[in-house]
N, C-alpha and C positions, 0 to 999 in steps of 0.2 A: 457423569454421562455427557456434561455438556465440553468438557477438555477438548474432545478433537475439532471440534468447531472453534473454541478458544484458541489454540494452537493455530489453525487456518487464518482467523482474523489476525493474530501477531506476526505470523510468516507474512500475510499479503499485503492485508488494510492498510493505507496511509488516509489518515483523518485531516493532514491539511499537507498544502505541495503549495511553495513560493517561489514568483520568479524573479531571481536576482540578475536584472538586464546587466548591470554594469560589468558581471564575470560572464556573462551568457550561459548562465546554471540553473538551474532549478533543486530546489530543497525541498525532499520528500520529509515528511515529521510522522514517525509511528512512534509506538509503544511496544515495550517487551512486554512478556507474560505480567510481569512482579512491578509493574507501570511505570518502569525509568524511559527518558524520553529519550529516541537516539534518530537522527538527523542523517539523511543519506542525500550528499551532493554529487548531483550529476549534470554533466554540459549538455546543451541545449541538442547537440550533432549527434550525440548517442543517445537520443530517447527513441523509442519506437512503439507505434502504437500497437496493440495485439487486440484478439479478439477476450471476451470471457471464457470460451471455450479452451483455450488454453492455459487457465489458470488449472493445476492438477488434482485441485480441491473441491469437490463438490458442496462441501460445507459452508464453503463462503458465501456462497448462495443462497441458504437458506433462509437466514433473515431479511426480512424484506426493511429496507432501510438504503438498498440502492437507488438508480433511476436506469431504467431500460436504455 
């Protein structure tokens, strides 16, 4: 029962985000389902901020462990 929530958190959650000034990047750090750690670099000019509403997941929401 808990899977699609499970599922939500590995599609979205990033538990730490680093910024590497010297490449002007940022390193997002999640988890897959099965806990291998995979790292997604991105330059600083293509981040953009969005709202939570458009995350397409209602689930991620659920646990309270965010900040408003």
């Amino acid at each position: 029962m808990s899977m699609p929530r499970k599922l939500a958190g590995v599609r979205y959650f990033t538990f730490h985000a680093e910024l590497l000034p010297h490449t002007e990047q940022v390193v997002f750090h999640k988890t897959t389902l099965w806990g291998n750690l995979v790292r997604h670099y991105v330059d600083i000019k293509n981040l953009e901020k969005i709202d939570a509403s458009r995350v397409p997941s209602p689930l991620m929401w659920d646990a309270n462990v965010f900040d408003s």
